[in-house]
C-alpha positions as CSV (number, residue, x, y, z in Angstrom):
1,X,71.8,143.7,46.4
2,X,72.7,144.9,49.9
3,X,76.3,144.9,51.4
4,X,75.3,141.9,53.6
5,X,73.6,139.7,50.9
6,X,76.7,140.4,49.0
7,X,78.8,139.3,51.8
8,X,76.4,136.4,52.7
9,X,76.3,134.7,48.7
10,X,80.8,135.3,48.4
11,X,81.1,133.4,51.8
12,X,83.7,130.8,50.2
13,X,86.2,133.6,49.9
14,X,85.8,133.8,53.8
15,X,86.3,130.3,54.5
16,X,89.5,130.6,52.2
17,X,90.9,133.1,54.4
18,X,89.4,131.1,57.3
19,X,91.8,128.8,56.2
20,X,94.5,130.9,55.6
21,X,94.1,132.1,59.2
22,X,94.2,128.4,60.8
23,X,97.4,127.8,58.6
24,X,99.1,130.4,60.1
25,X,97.4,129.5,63.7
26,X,99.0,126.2,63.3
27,X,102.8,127.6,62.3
28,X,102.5,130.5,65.1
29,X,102.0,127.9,67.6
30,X,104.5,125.2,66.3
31,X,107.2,128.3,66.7
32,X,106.3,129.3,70.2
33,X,106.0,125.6,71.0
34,X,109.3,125.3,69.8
35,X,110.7,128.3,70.8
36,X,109.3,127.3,74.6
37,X,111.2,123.4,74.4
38,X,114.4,125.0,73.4
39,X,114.4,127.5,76.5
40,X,113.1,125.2,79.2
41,X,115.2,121.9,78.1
42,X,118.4,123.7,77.6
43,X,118.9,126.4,80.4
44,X,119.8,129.6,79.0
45,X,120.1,132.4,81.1
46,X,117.4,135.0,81.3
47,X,119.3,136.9,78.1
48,X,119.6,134.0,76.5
49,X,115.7,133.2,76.8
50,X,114.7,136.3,75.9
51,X,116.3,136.3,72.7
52,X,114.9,133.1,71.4
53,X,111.8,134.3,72.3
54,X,112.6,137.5,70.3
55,X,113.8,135.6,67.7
56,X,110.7,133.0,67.3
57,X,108.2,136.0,67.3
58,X,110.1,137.3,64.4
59,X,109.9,134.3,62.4
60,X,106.6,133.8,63.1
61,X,105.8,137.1,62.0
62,X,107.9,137.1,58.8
63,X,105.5,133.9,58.1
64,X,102.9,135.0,58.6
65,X,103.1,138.6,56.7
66,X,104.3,135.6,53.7
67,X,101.4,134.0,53.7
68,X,98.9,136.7,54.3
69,X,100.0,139.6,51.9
70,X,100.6,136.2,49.0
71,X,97.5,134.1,49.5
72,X,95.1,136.5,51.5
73,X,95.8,139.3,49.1
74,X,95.1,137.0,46.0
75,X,91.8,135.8,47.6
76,X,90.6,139.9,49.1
77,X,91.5,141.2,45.0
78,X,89.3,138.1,43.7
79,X,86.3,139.0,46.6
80,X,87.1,142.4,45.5
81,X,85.7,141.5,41.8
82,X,82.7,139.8,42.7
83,X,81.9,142.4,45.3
84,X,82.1,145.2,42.5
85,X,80.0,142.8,39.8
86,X,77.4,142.1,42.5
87,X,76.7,146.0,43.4
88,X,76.2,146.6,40.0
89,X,73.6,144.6,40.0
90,X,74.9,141.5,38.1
91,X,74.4,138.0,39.3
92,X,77.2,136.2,41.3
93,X,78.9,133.6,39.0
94,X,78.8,129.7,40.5
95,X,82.2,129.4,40.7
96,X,83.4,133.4,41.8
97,X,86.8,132.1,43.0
98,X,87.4,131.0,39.1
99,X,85.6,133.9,37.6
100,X,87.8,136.4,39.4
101,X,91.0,135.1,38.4
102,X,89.8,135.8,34.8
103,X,88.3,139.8,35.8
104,X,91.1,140.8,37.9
105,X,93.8,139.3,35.0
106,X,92.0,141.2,32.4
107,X,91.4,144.6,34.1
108,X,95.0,144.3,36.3
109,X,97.6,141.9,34.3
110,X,99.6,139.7,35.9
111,X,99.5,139.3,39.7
112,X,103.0,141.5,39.5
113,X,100.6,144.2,38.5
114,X,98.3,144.3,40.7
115,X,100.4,144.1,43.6
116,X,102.2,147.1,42.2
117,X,98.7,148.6,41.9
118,X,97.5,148.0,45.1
119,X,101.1,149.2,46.7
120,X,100.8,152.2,45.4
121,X,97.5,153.1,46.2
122,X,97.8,152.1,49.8
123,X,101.1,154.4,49.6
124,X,99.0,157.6,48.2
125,X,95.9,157.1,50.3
126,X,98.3,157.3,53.7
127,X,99.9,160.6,52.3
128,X,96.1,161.8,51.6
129,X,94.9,161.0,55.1
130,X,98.1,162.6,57.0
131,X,97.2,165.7,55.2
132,X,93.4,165.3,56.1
133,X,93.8,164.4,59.8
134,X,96.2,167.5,60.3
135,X,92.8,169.6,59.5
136,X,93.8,170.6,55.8
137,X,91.0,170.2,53.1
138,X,90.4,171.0,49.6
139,X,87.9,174.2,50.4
140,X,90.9,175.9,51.9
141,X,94.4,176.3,52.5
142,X,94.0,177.1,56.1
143,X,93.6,173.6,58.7
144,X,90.5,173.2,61.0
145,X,90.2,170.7,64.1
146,X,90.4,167.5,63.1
147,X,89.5,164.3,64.4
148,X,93.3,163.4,66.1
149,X,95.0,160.5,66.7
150,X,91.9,158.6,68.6
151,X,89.6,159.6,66.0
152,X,92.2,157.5,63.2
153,X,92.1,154.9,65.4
154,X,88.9,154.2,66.0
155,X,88.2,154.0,62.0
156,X,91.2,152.3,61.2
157,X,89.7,148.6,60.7
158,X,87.1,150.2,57.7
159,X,90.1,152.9,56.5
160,X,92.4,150.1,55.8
161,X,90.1,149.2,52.5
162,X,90.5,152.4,51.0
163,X,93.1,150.9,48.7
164,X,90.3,148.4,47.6
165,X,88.0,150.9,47.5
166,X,89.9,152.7,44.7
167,X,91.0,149.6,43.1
168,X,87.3,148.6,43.0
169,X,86.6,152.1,41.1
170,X,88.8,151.1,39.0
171,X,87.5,147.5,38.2
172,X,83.8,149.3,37.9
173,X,85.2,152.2,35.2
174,X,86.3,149.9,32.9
175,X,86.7,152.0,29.6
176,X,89.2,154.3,31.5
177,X,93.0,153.9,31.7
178,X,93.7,152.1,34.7
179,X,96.1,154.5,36.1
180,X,93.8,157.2,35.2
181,X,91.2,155.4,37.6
182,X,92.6,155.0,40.3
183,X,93.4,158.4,40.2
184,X,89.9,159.7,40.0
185,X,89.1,157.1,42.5
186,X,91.9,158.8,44.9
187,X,89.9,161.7,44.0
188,X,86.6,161.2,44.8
189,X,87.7,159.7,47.7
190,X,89.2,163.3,48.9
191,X,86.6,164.9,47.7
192,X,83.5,163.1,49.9
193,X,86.0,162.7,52.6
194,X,83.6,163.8,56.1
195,X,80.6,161.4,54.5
196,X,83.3,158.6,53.8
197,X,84.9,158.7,57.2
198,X,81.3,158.9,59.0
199,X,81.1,155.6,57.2
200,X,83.9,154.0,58.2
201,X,83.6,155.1,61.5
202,X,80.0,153.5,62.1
203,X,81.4,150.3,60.8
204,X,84.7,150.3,62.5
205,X,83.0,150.7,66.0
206,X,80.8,147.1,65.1
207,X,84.0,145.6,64.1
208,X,85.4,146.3,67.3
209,X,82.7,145.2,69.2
210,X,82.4,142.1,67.6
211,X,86.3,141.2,68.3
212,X,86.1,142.3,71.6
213,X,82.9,139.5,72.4
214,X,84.9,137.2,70.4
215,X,87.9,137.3,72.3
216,X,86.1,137.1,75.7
217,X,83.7,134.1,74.3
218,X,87.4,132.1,73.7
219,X,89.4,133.4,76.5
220,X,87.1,133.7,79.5
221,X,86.1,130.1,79.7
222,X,89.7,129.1,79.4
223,X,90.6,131.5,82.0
224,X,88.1,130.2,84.5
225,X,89.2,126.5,84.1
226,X,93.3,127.4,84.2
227,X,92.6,129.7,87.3
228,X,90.8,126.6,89.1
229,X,93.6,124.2,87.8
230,X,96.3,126.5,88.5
231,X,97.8,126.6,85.6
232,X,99.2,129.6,83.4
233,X,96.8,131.6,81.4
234,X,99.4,133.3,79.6
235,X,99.2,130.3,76.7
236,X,95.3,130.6,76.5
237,X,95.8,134.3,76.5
238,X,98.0,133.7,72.9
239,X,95.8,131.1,71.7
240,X,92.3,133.0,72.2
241,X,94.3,135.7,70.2
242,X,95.5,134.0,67.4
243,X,91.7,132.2,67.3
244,X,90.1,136.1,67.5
245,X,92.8,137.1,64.9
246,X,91.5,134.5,62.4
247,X,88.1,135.0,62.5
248,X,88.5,138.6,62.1
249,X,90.6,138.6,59.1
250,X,88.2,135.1,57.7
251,X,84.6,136.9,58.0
252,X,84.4,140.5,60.1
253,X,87.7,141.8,57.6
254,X,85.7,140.1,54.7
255,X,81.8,142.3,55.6
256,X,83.7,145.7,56.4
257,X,85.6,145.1,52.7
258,X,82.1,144.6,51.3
259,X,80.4,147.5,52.9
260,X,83.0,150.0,52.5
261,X,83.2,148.9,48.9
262,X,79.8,148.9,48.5
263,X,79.2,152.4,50.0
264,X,82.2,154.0,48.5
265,X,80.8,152.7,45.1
266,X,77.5,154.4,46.1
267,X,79.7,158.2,46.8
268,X,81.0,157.8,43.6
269,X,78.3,157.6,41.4
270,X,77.2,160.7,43.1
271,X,79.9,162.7,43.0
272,X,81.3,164.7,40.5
273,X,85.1,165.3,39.9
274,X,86.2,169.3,40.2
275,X,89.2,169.6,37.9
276,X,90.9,172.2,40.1
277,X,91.3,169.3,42.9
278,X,94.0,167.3,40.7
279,X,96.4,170.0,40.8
280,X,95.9,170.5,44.8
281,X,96.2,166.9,45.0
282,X,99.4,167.1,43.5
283,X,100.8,169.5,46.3
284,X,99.6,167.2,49.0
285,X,100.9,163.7,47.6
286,X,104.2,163.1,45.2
287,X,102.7,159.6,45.1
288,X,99.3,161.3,43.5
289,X,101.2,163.7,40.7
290,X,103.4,160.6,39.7
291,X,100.5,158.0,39.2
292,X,98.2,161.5,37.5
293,X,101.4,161.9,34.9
294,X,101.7,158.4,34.3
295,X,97.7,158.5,34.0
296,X,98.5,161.5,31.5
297,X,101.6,159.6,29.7
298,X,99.6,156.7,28.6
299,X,96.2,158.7,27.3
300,X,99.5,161.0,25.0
301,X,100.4,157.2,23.7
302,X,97.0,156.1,23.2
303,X,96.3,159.6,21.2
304,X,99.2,159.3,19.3
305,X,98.7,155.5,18.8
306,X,94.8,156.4,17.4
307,X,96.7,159.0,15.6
308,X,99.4,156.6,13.7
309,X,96.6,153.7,13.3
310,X,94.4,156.3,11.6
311,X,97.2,157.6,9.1
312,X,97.8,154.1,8.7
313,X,94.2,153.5,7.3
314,X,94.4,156.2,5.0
315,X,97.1,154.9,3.7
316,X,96.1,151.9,2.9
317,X,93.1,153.2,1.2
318,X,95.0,155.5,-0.9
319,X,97.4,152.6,-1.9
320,X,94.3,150.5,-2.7
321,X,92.6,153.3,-5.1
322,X,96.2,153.7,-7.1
323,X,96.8,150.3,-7.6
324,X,93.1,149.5,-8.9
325,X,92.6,149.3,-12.7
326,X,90.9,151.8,-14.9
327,X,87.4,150.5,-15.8
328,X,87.7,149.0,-19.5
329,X,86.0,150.7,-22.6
330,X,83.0,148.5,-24.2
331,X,84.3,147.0,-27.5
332,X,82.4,144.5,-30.1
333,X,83.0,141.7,-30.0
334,X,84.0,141.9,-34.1
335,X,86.7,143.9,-32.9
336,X,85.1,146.3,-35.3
337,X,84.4,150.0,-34.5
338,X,80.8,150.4,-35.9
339,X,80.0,153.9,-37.1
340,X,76.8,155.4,-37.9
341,X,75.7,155.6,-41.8
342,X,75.2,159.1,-42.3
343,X,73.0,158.3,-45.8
344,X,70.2,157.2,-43.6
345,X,67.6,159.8,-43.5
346,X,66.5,160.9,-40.1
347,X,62.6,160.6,-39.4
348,X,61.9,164.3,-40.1
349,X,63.8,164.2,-43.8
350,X,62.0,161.2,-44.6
351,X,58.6,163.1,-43.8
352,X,59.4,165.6,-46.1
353,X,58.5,164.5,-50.1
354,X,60.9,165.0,-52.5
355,X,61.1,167.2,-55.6
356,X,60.7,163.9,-57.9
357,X,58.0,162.7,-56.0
358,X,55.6,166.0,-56.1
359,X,56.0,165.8,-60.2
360,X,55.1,162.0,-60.1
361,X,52.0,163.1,-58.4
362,X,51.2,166.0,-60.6
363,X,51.7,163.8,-63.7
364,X,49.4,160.9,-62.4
């Protein structure tokens, strides 16, 4: 499936974080509203005023971070799944937003874990791409010209999924350790990092452009009509933001997650892992070395796990083959030991005539 038929058959988790978004919409503006009664019916000075405005933004923010890294992370790790499942070529379940529950439970734990997961990735990958913007690479020691500041900037939208990205490595290599995957995922990232960025850059730009004509569809008639009315536009300013804001994070955040997922995915069946990288990686990121020995730790416990569980099973077998019985002998049932009469004449003696029977015969 393409990245847009993926995104256009896992809709529902868009209108979830459509609805996210309007939630918050409606708290952001029942603080400012509040915010605005308390400074206009009471008086304060200018200070004063300033500070409760301060103040409100800060709450509102605080709520909003709340909501959004709680629910909207839940619901982008559950569209994470199905995004994964679907470019792998499996079907798309009927009910994804209960299907995912079940895959990201099974692959991450807990919701504790995958939050911890998803931290610490989005911790590492910063510390990768500060090394890679200043013009360092894993070729050579020596930095080149790199993109800059404008260039970060104007890929940020699609580089903020690189933390999926890896976590959706993970959820596709499911035979490996997790930590283990998301460090090769880390990894491969590094590794195809001009191709990837190329990528994200491309898809950034039409992410931009599309909040950019969003903004001006909401704001532009509402500035026309305030202008002639005389009111001020600084309210309709705030609301077309907030309204912009929504439907990026709702359905423009929810394509770029599928294509950069999608198109990571794609690098990373073609790329294959140099083991001299993990080391260098190690130098560039104290976030990397500590999730690669933790990586290492748990494949030593899963050896030495094998290890006991095998032991354990000989064991067992050995105990089983001591404590079975000796076959018994076959004995009559007379309880009588038969033995063989030794005055029968075997066939070749019995051919043979006898001395008494020749002189019978000579007599006759």
């Amino acid at each position: 499936m393409s990245p847009f038929t993926i995104y256009r058959k896992t809709m529902i988790f868009s209108w979830l974080k459509a609805g996210i978004g309007l939630l918050c919409l409606v708290v952001c503006l029942a603080i400012g509203a509040i915010a605005w009664l308390i400074i206009t019916k009471l008086a304060f000075d200018l200070m004063t005023s300033i500070a409760i405005g301060c103040g409100s933004f800060l709450v509102a923010v605080g709520l909003y971070y709340l909501i959004m890294s709680k629910l909207g992370y839940s619901i982008k790790m559950g569209h994470l799944a199905i995004i994964e499942r679907a470019d792998n070529g499996e079907s798309v379940p009927s009910n994804p937003v209960e299907f995912s529950k079940g895959v990201v439970s099974e692959r991450f734990g807990n919701n504790r874990q995958f939050y911890k997961f998803g931290r610490n990735i989005r911790i590492i990958q910063r510390e990768l791409r500060r090394v890679l913007a200043r013009g360092f690479s894993l070729d050579s020691d020596t930095p080149t010209k790199s993109g800059g500041l404008g260039m970060q900037l104007l890929c940020y939208p699609a580089m903020s999924c690189i933390d999926e990205c890896c976590l959706a490595y993970a959820l596709r290599c499911k035979d490996y350790e997790i930590n283990a995957a998301c460090v090769d995922g880390l990894t491969i990232l590094v590794q195809s990092w001009p191709s990837f960025r190329r990528k994200c850059l491309k898809v950034s730009l039409i992410q931009i452009g599309l909040c950019l004509l969003t903004f001006a569809i909401f704001f532009v008639p509402g500035f026309i009509i305030s202008r002639d009315l005389g009111v001020n536009t600084l309210a309709w300013f705030g609301a077309a933001f907030l309204i912009t804001l929504t439907v990026k994070i709702a359905f423009y955040d929810s394509y770029v997650l599928t294509k950069i997922v999608c198109d990571f995915l794609g690098i990373a069946k073609e790329t294959t892992i140099e083991q001299k990288n993990y080391a260098k990686l190690d130098k560039w990121s104290n976030g990397y070395k500590k999730l690669r020995d933790a990586a290492e730790k748990e494949a030593e416990k899963a050896e030495d796990k094998s290890l006991k569980e095998e032991l354990k099973a000989k064991r067992k077998e050995a105990k089983a083959a001591a404590e079975e019985p000796a076959p018994d002998e076959d004995i009559p049932e007379s309880g009588v030991e038969l033995v063989p009469d030794e005055s029968a004449e075997s066939p070749k003696e019995s051919a043979e005539p006898s001395v008494g029977e020749d002189t019978d015969s000579k007599v006759s």
